[in-house]
mmCIF file of the N, C-alpha and C atoms, coordinates in Angstrom:
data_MODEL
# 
_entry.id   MODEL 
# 
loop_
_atom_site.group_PDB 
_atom_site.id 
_atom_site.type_symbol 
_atom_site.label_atom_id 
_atom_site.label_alt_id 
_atom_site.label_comp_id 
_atom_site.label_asym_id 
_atom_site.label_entity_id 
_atom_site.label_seq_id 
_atom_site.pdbx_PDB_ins_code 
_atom_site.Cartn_x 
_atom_site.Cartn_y 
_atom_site.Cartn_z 
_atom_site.occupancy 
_atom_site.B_iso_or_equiv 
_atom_site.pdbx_formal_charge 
_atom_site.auth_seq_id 
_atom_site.auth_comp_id 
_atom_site.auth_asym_id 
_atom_site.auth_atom_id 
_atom_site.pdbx_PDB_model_num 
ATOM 1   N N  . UNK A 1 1  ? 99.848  175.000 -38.380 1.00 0.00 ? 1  UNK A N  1 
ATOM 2   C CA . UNK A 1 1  ? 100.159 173.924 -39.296 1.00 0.00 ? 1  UNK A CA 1 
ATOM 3   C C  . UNK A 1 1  ? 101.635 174.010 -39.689 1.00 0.00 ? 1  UNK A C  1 
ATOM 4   N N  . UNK A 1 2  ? 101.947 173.052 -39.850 1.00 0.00 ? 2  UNK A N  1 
ATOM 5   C CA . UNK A 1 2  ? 103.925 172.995 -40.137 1.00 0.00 ? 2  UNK A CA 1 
ATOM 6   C C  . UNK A 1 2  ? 103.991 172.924 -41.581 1.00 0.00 ? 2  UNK A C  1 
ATOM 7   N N  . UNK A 1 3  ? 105.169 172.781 -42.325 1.00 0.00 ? 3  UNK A N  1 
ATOM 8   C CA . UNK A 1 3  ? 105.147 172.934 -43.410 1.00 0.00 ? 3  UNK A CA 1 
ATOM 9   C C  . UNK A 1 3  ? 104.404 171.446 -44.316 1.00 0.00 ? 3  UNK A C  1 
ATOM 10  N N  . UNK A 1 4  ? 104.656 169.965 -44.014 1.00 0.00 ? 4  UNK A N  1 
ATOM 11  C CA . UNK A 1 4  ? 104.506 168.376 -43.708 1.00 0.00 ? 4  UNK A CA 1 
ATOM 12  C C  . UNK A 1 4  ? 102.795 168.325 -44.200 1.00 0.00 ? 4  UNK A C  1 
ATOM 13  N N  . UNK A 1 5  ? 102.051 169.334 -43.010 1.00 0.00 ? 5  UNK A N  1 
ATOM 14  C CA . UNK A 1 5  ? 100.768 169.460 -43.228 1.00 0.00 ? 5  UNK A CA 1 
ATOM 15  C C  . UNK A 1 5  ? 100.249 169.874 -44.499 1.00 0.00 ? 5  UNK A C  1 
ATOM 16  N N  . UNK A 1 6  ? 100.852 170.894 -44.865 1.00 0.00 ? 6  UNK A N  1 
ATOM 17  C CA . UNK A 1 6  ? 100.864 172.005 -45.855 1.00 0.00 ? 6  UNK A CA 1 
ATOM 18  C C  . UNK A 1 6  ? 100.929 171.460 -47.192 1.00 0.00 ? 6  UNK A C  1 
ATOM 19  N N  . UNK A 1 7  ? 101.835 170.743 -47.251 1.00 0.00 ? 7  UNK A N  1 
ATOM 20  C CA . UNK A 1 7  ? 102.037 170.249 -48.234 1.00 0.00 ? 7  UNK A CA 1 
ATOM 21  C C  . UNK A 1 7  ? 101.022 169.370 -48.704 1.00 0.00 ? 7  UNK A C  1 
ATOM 22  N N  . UNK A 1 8  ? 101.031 168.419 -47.874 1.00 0.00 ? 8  UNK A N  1 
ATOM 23  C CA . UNK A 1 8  ? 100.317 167.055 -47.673 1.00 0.00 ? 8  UNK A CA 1 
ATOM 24  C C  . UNK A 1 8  ? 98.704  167.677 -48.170 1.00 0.00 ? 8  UNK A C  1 
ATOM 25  N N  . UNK A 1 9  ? 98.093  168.932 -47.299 1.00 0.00 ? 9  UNK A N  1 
ATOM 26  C CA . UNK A 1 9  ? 97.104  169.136 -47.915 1.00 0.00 ? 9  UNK A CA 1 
ATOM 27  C C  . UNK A 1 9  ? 96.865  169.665 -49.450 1.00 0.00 ? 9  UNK A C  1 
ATOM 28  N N  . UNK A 1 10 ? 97.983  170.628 -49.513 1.00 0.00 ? 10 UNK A N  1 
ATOM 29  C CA . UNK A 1 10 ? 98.358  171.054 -51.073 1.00 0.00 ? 10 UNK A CA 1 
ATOM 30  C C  . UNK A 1 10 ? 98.398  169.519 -52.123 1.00 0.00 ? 10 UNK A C  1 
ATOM 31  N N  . UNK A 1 11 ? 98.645  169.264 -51.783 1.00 0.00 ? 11 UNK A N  1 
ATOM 32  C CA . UNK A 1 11 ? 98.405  167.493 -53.066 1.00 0.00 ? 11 UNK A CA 1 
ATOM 33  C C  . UNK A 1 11 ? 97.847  167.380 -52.960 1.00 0.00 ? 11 UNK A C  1 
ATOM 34  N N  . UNK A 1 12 ? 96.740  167.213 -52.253 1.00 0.00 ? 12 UNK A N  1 
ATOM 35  C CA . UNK A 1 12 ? 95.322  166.567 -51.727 1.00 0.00 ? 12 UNK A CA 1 
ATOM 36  C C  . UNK A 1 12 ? 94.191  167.502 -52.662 1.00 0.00 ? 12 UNK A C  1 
ATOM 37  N N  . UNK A 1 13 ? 94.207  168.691 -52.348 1.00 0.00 ? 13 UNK A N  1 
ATOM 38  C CA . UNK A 1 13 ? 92.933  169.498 -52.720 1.00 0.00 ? 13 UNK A CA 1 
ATOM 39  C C  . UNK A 1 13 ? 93.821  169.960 -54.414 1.00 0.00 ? 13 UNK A C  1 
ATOM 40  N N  . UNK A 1 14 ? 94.830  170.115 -54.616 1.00 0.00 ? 14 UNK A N  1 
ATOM 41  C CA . UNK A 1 14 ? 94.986  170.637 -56.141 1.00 0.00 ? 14 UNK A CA 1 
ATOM 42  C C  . UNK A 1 14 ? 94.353  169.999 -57.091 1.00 0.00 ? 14 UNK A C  1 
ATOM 43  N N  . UNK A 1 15 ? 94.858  168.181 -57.233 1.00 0.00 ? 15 UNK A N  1 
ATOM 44  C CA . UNK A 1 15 ? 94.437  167.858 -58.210 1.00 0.00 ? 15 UNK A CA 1 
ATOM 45  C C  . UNK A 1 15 ? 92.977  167.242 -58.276 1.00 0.00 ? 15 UNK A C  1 
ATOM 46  N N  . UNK A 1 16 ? 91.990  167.679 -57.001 1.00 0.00 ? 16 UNK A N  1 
ATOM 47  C CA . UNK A 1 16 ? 90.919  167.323 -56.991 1.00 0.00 ? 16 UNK A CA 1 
ATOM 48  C C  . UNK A 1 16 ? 89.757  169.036 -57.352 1.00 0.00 ? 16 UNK A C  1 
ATOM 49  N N  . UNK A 1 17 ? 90.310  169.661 -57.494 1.00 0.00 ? 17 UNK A N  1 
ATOM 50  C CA . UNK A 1 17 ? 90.151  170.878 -57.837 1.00 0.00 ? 17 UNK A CA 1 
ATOM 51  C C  . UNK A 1 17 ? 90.223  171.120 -59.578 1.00 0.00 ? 17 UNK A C  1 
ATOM 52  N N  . UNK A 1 18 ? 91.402  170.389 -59.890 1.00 0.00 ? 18 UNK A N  1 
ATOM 53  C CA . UNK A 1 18 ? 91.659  170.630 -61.255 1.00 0.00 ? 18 UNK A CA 1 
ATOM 54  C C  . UNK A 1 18 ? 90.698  169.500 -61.734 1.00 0.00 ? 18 UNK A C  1 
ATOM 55  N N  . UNK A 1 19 ? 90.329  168.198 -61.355 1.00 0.00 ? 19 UNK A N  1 
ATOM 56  C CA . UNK A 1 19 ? 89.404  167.457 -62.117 1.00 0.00 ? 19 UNK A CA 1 
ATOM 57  C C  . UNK A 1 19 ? 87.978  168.198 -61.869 1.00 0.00 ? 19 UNK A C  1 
ATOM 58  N N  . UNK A 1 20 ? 87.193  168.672 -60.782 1.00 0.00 ? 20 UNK A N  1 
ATOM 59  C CA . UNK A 1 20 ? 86.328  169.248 -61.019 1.00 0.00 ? 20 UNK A CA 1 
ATOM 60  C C  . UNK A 1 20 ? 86.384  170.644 -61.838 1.00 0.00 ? 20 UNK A C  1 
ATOM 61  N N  . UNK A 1 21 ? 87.214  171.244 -62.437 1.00 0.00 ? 21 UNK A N  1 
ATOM 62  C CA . UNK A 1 21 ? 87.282  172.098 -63.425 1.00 0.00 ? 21 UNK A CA 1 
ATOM 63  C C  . UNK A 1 21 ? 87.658  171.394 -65.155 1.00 0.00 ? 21 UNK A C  1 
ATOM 64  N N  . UNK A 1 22 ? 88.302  170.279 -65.018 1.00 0.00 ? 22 UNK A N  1 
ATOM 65  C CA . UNK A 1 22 ? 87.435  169.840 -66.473 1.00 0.00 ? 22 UNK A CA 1 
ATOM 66  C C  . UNK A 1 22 ? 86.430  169.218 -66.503 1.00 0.00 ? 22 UNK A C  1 
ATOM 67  N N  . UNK A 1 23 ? 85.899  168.476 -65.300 1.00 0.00 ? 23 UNK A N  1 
ATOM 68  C CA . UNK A 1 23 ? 84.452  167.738 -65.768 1.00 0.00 ? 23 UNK A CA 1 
ATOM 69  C C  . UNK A 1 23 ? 83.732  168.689 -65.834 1.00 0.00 ? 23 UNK A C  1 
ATOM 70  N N  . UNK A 1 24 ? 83.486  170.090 -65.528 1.00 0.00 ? 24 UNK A N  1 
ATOM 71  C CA . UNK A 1 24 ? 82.779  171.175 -66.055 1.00 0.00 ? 24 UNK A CA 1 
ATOM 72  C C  . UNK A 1 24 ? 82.821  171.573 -67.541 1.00 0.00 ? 24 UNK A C  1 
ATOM 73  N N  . UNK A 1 25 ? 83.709  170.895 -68.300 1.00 0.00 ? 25 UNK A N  1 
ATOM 74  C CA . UNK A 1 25 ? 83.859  170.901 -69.330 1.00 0.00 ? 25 UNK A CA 1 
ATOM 75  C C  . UNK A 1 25 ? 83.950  169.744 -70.443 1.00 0.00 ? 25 UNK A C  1 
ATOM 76  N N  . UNK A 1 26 ? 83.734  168.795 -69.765 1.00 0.00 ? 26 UNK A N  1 
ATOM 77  C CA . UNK A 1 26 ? 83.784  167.195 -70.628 1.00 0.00 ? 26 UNK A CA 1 
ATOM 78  C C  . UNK A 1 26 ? 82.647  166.779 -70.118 1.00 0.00 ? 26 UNK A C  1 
ATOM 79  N N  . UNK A 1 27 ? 81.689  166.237 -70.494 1.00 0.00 ? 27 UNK A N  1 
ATOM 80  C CA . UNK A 1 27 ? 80.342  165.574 -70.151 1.00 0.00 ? 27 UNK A CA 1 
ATOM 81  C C  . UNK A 1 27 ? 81.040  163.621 -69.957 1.00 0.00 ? 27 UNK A C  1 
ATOM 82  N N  . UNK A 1 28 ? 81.793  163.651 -70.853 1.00 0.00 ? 28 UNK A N  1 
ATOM 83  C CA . UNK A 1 28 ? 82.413  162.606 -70.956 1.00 0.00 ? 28 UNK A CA 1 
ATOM 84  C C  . UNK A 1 28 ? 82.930  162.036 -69.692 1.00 0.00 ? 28 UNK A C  1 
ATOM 85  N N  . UNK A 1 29 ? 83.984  163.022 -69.320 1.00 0.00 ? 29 UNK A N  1 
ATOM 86  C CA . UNK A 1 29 ? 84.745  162.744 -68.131 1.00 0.00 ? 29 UNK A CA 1 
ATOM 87  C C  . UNK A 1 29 ? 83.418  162.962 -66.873 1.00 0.00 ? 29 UNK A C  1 
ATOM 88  N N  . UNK A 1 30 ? 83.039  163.588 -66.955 1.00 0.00 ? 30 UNK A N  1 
ATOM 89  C CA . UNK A 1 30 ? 81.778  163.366 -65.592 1.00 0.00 ? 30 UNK A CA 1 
ATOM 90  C C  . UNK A 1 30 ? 81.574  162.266 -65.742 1.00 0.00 ? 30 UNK A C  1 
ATOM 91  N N  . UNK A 1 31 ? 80.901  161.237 -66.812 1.00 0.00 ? 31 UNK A N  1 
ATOM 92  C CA . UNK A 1 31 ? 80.472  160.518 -66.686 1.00 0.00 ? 31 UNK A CA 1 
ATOM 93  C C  . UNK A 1 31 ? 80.850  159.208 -66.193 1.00 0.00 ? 31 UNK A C  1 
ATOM 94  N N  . UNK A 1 32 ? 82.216  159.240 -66.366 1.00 0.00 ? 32 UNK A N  1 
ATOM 95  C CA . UNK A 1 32 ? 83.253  158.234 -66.257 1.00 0.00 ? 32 UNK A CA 1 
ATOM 96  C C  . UNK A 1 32 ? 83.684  158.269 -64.766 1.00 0.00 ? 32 UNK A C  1 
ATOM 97  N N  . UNK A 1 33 ? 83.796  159.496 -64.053 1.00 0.00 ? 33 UNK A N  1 
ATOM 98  C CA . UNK A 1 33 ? 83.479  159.620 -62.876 1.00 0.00 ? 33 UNK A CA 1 
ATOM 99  C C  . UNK A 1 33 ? 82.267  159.455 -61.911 1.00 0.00 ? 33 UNK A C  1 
ATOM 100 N N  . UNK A 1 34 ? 81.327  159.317 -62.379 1.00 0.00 ? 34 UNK A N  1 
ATOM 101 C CA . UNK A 1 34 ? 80.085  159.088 -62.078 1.00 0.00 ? 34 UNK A CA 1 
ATOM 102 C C  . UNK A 1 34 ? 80.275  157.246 -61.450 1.00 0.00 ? 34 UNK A C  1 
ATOM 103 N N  . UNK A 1 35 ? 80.415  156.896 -62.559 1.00 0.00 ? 35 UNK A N  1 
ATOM 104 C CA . UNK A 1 35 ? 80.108  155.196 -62.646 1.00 0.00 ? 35 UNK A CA 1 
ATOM 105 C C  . UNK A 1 35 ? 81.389  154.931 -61.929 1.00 0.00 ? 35 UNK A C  1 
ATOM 106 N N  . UNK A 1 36 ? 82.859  155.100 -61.698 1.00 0.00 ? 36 UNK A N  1 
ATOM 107 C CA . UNK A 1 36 ? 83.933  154.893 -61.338 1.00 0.00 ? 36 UNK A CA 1 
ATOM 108 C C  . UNK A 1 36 ? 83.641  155.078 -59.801 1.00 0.00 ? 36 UNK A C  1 
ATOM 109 N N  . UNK A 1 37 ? 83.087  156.329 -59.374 1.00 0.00 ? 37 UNK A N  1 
ATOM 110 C CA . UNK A 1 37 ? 82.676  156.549 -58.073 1.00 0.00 ? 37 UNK A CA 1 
ATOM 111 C C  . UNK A 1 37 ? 81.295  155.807 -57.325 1.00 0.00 ? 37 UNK A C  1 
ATOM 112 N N  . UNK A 1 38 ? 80.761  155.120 -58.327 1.00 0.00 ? 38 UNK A N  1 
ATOM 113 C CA . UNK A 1 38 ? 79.700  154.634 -57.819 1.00 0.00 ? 38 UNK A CA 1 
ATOM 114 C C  . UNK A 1 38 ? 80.112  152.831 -57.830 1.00 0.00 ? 38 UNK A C  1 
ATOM 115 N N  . UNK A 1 39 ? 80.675  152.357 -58.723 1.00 0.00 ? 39 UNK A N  1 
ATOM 116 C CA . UNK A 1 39 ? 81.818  151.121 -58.388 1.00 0.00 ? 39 UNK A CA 1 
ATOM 117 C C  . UNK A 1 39 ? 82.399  151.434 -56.894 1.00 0.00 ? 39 UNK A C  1 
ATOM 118 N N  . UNK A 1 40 ? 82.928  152.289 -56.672 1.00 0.00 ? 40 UNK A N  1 
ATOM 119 C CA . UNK A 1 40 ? 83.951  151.984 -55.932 1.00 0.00 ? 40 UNK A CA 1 
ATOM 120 C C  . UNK A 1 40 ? 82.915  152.006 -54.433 1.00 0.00 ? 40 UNK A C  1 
ATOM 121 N N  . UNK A 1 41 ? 82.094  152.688 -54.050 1.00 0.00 ? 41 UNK A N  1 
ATOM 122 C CA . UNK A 1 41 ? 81.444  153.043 -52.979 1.00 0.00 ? 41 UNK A CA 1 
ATOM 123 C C  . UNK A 1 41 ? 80.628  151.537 -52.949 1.00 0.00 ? 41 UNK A C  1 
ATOM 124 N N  . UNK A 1 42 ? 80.317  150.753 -53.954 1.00 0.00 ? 42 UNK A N  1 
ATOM 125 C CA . UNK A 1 42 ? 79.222  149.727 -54.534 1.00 0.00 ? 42 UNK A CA 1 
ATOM 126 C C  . UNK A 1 42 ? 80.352  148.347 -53.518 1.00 0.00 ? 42 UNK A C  1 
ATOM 127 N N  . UNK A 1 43 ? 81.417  148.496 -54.663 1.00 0.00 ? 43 UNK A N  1 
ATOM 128 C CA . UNK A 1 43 ? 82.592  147.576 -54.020 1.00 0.00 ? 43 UNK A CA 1 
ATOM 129 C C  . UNK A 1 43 ? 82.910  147.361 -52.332 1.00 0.00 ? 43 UNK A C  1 
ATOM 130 N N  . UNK A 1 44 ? 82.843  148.985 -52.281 1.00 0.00 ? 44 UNK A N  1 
ATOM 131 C CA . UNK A 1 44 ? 83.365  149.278 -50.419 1.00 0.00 ? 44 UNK A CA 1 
ATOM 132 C C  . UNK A 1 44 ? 82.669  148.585 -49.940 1.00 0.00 ? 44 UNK A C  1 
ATOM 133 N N  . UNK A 1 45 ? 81.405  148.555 -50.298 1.00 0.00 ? 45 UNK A N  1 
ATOM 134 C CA . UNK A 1 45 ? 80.152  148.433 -49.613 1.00 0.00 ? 45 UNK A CA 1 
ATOM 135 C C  . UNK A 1 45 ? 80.098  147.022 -49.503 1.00 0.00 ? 45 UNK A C  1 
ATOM 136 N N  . UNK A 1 46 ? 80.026  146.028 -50.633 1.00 0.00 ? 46 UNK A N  1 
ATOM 137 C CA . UNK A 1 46 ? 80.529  144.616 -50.840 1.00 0.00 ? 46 UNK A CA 1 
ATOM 138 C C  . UNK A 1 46 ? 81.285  144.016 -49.995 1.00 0.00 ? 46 UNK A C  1 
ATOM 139 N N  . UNK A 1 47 ? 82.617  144.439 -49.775 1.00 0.00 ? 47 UNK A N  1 
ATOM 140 C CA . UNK A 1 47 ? 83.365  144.348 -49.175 1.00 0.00 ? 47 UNK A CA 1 
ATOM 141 C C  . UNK A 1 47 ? 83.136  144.220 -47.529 1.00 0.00 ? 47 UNK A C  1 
ATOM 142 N N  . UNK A 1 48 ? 82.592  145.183 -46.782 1.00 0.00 ? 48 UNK A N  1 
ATOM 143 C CA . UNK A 1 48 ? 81.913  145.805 -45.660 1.00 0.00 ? 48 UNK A CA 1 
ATOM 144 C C  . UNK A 1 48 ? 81.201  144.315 -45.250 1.00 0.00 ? 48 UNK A C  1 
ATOM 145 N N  . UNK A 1 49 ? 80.054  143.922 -46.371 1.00 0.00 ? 49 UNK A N  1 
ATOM 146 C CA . UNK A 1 49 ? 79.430  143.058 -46.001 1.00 0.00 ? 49 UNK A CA 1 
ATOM 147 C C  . UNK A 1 49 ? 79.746  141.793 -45.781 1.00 0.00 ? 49 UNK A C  1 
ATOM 148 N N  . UNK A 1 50 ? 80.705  141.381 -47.071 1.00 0.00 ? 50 UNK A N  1 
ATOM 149 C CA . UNK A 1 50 ? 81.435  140.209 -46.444 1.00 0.00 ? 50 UNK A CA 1 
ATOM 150 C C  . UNK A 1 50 ? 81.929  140.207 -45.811 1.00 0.00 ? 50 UNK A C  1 
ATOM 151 N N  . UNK A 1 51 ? 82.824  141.269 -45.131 1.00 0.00 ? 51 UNK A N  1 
ATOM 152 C CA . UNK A 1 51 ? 83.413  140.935 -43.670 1.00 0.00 ? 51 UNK A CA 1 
ATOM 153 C C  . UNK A 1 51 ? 82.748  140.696 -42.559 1.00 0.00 ? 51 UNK A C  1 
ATOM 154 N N  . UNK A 1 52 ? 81.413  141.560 -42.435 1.00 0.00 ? 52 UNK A N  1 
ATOM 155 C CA . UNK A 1 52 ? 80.673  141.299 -41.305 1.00 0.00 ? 52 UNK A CA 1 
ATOM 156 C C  . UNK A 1 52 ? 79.838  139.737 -41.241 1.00 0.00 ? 52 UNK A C  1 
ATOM 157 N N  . UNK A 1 53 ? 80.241  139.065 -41.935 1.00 0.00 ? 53 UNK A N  1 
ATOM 158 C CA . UNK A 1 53 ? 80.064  137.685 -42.338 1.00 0.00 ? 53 UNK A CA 1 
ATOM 159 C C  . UNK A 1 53 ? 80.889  136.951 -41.823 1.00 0.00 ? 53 UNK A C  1 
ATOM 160 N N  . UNK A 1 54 ? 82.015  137.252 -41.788 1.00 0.00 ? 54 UNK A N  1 
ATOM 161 C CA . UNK A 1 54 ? 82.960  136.237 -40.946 1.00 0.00 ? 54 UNK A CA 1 
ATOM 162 C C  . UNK A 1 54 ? 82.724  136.389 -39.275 1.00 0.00 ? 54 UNK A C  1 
# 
C-alpha cells in the first residue's frame, strides 16, 4: 500500500470508529443513527426503484 492508500483509509475507519465509541455511550445518538441509516438505505432503495422504471 503507498502512502495515498494509507491515508485515504486512515479517514475512512477513524471517524467511524470514534462514532461507534460514543453511541456506546449516548442512547440518544444510537438512536438518531438508527433512523438516519434506515432513511437513507429506505431512500437508496426508492431511488433504485424509480429508476428501474424508466
Amino acid at each position: 500500500m503507498d502512502f495515498l492508500e494509507i491515508f485515504g483509509l486512515a479517514l475512512l475507519v477513524s471517524p467511524i470508529s470514534e462514532l461507534f465509541k460514543s453511541m456506546r455511550r449516548s442512547k440518544t445518538l444510537t438512536i438518531m443513527v438508527i433512523i438516519g441509516l434506515t432513511f437513507f438505505i429506505g431512500f437508496t432503495i426508492f431511488l433504485i426503484k424509480m429508476a428501474s422504471l424508466q
